[in-house]
matplotlib code that plots the C-alpha trace (Angstrom):
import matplotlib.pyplot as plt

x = [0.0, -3.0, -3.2, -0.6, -1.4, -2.7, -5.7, -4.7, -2.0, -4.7, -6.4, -3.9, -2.3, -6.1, -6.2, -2.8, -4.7, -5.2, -7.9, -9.5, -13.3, -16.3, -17.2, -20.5, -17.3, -15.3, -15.8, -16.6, -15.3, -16.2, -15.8, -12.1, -11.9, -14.2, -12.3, -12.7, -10.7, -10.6, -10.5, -13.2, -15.1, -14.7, -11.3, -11.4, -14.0, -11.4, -9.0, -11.3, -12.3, -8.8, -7.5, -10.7, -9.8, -6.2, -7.9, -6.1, -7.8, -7.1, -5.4, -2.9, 0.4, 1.5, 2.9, 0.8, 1.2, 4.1, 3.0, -0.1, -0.9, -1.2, -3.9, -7.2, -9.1, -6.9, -7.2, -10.8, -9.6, -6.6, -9.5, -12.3, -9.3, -8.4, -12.0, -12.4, -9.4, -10.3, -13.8, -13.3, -9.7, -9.2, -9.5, -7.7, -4.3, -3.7, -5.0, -4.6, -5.9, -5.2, -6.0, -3.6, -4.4, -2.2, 0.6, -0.1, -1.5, 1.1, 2.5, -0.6, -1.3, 1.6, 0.7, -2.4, -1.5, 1.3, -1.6, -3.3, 0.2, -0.1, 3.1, 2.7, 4.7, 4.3, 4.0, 4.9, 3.7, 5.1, 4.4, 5.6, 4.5, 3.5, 1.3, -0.5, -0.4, -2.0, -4.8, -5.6, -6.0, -8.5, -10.1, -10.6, -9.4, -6.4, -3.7, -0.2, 1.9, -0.9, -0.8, 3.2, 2.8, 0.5, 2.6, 5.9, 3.9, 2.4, 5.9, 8.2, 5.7, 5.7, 9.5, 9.3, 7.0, 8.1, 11.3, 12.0, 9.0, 9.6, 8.7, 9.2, 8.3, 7.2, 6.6, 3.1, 5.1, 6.5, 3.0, 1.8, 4.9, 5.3, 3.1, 5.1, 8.1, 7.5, 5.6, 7.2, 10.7, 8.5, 6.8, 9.9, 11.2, 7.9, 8.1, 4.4, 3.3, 3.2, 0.5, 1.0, 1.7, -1.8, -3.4, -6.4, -5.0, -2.6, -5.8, -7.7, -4.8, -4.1, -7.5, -7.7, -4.3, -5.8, -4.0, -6.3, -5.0, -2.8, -3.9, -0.6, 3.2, 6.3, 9.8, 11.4, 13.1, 9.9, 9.8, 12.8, 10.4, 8.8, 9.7, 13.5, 12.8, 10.2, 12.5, 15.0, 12.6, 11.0, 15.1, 15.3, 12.3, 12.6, 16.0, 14.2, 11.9, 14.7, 16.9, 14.0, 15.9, 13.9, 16.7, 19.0, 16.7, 16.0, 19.4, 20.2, 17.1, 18.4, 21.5, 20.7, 18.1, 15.4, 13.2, 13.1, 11.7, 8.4, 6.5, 6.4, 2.7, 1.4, -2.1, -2.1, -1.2, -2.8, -5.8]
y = [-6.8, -8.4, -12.2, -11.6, -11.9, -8.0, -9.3, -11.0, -9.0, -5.6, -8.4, -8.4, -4.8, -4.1, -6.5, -5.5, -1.7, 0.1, 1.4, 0.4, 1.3, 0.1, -3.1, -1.7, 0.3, -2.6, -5.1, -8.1, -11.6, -13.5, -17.1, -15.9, -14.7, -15.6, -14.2, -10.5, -8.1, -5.3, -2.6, 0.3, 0.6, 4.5, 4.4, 0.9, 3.5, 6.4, 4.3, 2.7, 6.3, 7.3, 4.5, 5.3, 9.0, 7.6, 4.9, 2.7, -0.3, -2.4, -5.8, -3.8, -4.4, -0.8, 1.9, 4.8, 7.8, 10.5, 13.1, 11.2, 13.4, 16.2, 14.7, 16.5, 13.9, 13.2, 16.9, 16.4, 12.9, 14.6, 16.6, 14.1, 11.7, 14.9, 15.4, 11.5, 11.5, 14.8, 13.2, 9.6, 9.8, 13.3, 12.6, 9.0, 8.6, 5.1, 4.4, 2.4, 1.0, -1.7, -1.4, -3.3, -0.5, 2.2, 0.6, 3.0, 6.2, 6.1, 9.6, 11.2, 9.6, 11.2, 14.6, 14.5, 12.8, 15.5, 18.1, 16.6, 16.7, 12.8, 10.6, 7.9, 4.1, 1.6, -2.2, -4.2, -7.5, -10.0, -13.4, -15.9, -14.8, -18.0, -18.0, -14.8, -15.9, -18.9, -17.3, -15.0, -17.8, -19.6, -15.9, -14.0, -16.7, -14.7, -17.0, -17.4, -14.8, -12.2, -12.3, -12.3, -9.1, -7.5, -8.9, -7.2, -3.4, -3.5, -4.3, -2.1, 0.9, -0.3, -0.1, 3.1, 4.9, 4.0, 5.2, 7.6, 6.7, 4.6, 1.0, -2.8, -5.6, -9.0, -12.3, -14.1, -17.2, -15.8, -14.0, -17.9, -19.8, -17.3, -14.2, -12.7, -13.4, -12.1, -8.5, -7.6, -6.0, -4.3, -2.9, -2.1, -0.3, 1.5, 2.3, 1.1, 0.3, -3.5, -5.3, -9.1, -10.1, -10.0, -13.1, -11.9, -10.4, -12.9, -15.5, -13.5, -13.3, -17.3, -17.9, -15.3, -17.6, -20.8, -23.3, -23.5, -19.7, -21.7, -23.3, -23.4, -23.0, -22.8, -21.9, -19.0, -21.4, -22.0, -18.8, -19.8, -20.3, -16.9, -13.1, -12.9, -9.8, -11.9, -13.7, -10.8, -8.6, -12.0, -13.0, -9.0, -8.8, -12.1, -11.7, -8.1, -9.3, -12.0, -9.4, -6.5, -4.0, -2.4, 0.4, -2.4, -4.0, -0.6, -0.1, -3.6, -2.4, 0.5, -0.6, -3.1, -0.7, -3.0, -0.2, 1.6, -1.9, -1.8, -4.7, -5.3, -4.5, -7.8, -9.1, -11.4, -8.6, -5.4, -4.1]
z = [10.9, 10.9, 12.4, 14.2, 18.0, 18.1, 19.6, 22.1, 22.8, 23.2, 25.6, 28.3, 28.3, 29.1, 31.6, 32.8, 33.1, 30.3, 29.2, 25.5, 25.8, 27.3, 26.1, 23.8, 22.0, 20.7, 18.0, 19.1, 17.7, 14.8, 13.7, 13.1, 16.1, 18.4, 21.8, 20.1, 18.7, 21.5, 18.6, 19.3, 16.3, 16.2, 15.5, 13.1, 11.0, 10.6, 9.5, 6.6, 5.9, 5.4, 3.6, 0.8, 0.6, -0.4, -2.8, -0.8, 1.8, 4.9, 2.2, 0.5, -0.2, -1.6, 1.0, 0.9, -1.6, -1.1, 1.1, 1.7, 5.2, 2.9, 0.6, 1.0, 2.9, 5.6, 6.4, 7.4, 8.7, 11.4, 12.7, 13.4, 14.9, 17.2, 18.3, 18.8, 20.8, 22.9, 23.2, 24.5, 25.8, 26.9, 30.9, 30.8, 32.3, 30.1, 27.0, 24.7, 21.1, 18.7, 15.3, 12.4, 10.0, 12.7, 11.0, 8.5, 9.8, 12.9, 11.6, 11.3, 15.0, 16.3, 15.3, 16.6, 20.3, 20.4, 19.9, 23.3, 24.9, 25.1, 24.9, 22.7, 23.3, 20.9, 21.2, 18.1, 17.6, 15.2, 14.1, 11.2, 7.9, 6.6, 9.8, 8.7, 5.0, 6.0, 8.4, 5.5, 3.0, 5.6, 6.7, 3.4, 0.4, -0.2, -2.3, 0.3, -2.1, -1.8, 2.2, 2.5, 0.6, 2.8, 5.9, 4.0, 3.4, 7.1, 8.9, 7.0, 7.5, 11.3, 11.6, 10.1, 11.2, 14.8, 14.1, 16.8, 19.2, 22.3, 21.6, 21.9, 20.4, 21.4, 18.9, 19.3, 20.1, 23.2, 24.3, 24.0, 25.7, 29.0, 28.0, 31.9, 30.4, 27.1, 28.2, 31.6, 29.5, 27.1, 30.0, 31.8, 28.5, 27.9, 31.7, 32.2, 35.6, 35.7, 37.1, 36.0, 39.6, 40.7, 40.8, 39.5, 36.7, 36.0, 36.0, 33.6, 30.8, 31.6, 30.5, 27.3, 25.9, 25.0, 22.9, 19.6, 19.4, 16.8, 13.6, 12.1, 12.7, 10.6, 11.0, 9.2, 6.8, 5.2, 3.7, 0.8, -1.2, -1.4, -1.8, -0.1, 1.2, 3.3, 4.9, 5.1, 7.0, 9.0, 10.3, 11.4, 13.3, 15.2, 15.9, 17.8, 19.4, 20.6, 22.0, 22.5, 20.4, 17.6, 17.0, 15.7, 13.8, 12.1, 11.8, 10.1, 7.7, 6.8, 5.9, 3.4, 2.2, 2.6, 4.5, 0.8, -0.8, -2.6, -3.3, -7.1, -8.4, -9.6, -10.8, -7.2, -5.0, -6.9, -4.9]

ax = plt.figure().add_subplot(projection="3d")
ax.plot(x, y, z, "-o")
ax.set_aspect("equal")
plt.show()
């Protein structure tokens, strides 16, 4: 989701090796964001494309149409992605890309990587919604009930749509107390070489974390006064990324059916 530590979080897996792009290919920051946000432009403009061809865009809080990978503009879409990938990635042993938006398109991603015979791992990062509400209300003057919405669309579809795929998941909160600690067993269970023991690297990724990273905290609690499913999904996904199993997390999801929830189409949250 977006404001959630994805940033920072594509900051050190590309100091810990992989490769995202040379630096004229990624966006650079902003007053919201003023360390970058390591996303190549290329694939940031697919995404937008896609979303318009689905009359959809990058705030909303609806899952995408049925069958949406069959819609007529994402066939054009699934071939520009494939020649992007073949073009910029194609001779790469590890890559990598961050992009919030993925979240949605991660089916269409896997087709397309499997056509390059490329395995794909994801890493799932989470934070407190009222954080992310809260940065969006600062960022783009969205109201708190608006950006809990988007935050409840954008990790369902990530639980989903990573259903199957090896991943893990670690909370911004962890990648700011011990960001070692926190990465090296989603490392281990991606089975990515680990490099966080060089003190080079390991200086590098010290000095990306600063501490005015955070404007805001707030404890899951909070969220009683919002959406429940909010504070379902936020109690699921933290207990995850407490024990680093996503499987039972989508399990627990699944089971109470919250996985099949839509967000109620209402004037605040319409796009």
């Amino acid at each position: 989701m977006h404001r959630s530590g994805t940033s920072i979080a594509a900051r050190i897996v590309q100091l810990l090796g992989a490769y995202l792009g040379s630096m004229s290919e990624l966006t650079l920051g902003g007053l919201d964001n003023p360390d970058g946000f390591w996303e190549r432009r290329g694939i940031h403009l697919i995404h937008e494309r896609g979303l318009a061809s689905l009359n959809s865009c990058w705030d909303t809080s609806r899952r995408l149409p049925a069958n949406w990978q069959h819609e007529p503009g994402i066939a054009a879409l699934r071939e520009g992605l494939c020649e992007y990938v073949g073009e910029n990635f194609g001779s790469v042993a590890q890559w990598a890309w961050k992009d919030p938006r993925t979240a949605l398109f991660l089916p269409l991603w896997e087709d397309i990587l499997g056509r390059h015979d490329i395995q794909l791992k994801c890493l799932i990062v989470i934070r407190n919604p009222l954080e992310v509400a809260q940065s969006l209300e600062r960022r783009n003057g969205f109201s708190i009930e608006k950006g809990l919405d988007i935050w409840l669309n954008y990790n369902l579809a990530i639980i989903e749509n990573t259903s199957g795929l090896p991943r893990a998941i670690v909370s911004y909160d962890a990648l700011l107390g011990d960001w070692r600690f926190a990465l090296k067993p989603c490392y281990e269970k991606l089975a990515i070489p680990w490099l966080g023991d060089d003190e080079i690297v390991g200086r590098a990724v010290d000095q990306s974390l600063k501490a005015d990273l955070r404007h805001s905290r707030y404890e899951i609690g909070d969220l009683r006064a919002y959406r429940p499913a909010v504070k379902q999904l936020a109690l699921v996904l933290d207990e995850a990324a407490r024990s680093g199993n996503v499987d039972v997390a989508e399990g627990r999801l699944r089971q109470t059916r919250l996985l099949d929830y839509r967000v109620p189409a209402t004037l605040d949250s319409a796009n």
